[in-house]
C-alpha positions as CSV (number, residue, x, y, z in Angstrom):
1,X,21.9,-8.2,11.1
2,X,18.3,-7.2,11.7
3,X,15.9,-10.5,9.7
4,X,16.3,-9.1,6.1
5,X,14.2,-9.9,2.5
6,X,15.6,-9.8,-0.8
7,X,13.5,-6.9,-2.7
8,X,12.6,-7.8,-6.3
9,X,12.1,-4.8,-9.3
10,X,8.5,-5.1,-8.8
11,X,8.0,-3.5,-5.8
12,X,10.6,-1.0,-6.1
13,X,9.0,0.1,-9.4
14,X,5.7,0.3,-7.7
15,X,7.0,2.8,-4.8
16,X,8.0,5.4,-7.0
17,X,5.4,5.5,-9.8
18,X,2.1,6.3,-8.4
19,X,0.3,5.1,-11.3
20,X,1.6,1.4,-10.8
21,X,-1.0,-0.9,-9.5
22,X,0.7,-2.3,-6.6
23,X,1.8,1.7,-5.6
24,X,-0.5,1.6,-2.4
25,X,0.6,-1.9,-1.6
26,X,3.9,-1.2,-1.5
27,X,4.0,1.7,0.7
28,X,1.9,-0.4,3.1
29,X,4.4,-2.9,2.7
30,X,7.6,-0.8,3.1
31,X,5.3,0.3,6.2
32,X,5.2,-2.7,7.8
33,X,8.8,-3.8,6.8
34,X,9.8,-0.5,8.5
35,X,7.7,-1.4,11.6
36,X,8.9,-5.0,11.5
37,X,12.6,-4.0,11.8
38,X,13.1,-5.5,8.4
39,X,16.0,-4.9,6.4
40,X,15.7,-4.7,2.5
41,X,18.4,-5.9,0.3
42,X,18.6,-5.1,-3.1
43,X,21.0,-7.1,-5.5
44,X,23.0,-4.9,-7.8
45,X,21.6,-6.6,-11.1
46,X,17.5,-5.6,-9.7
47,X,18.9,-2.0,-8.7
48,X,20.2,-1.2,-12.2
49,X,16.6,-3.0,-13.6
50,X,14.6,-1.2,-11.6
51,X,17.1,2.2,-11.7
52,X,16.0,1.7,-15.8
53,X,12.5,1.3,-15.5
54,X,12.3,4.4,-13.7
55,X,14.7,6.3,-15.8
56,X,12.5,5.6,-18.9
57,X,9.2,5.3,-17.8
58,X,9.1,8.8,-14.8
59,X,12.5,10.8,-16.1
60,X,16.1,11.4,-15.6
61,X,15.2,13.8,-12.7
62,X,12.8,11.2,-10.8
63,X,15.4,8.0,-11.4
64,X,18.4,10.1,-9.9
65,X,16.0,11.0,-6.7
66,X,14.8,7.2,-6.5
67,X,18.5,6.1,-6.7
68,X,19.6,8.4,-3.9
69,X,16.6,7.3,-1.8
70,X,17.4,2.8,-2.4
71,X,21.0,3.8,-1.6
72,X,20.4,5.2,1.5
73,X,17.6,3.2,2.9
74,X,18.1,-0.2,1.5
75,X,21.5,-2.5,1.7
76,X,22.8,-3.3,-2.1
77,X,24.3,-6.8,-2.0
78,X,27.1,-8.2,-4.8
79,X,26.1,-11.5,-6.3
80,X,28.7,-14.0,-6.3
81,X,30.6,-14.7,-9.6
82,X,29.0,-18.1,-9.3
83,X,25.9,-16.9,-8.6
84,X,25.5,-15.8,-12.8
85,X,25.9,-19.5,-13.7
86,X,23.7,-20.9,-11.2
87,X,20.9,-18.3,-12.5
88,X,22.0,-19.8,-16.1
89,X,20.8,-22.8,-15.1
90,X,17.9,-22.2,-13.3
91,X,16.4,-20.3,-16.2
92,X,17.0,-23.8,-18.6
93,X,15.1,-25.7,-16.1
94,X,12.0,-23.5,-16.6
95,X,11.5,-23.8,-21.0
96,X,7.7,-23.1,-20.1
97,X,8.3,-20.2,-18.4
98,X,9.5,-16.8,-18.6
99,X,11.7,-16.7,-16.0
100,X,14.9,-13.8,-16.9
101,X,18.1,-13.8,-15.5
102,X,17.6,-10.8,-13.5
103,X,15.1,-13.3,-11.5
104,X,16.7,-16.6,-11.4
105,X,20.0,-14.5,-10.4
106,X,17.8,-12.7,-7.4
107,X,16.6,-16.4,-6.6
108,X,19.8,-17.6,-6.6
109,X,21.0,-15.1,-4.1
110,X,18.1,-15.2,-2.1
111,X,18.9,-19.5,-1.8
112,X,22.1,-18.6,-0.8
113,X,21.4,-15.8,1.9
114,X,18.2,-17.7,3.3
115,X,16.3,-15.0,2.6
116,X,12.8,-14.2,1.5
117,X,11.7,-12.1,-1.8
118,X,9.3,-9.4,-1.6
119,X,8.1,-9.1,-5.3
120,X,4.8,-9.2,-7.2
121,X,6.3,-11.8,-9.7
122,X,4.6,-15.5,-9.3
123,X,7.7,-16.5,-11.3
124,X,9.0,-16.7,-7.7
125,X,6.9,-19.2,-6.5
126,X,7.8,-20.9,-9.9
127,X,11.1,-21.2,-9.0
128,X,10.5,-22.1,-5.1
129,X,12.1,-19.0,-3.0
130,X,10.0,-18.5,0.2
131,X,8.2,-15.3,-1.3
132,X,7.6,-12.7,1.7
133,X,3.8,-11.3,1.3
């Protein structure tokens, strides 16, 4: 397998709403992953996140088209069952912060696969996963 990053909501958001702030950023970033020979994963739990984000915010028509387009460009990756608990207890070790299970469960998975995350979220760095920028 080709050196792969875990890819957070945040920057899949951002590449299909051209009103997002990061938009730009993450085309140039999908851009340099594609140069780079980067793979992108995408946990299950982010893709149905981000697959809601876009289906409320841009329309039915615009989420399907996404969907199609992360499923045949990115590899979608099964947490483990004990991957949920783990997150669990991550997110009690953080009462100051925000942190949501959808994040402590891609941190997880990312600890596990030795991977880094590309996201726009400094509750990352919070959490110490190497963040890829």
């Amino acid at each position: 397998m080709k050196r792969a990053i875990l890819a957070d909501t945040g920057p899949l958001y951002a590449a299909v709403d051209p009103d997002d702030a990061y938009h730009s950023q993450s085309h140039e970033e999908l851009a340099r992953l594609t140069r780079d020979k980067r793979e992108v994963l995408v946990a299950w739990p982010t893709l149905m996140e981000a697959y809601t984000l876009v289906l409320y915010k841009l329309g039915n028509a615009t989420a399907r088209s996404w969907l199609a387009g992360v499923l045949d460009t990115a590899i979608v990756v099964n947490p483990f069952a004990e991957d949920y608990p783990m997150a669990a207890r991550l997110v009690s070790q953080f009462v100051d912060q925000q942190v949501t299970l959808f994040d402590a469960t891609a941190a997880t998975l990312a600890t596990r696969l030795k991977v880094e995350v590309w996201t726009y979220d400094h509750h990352f760095d919070v959490l110490r996963v190497p963040v890829w920028r």
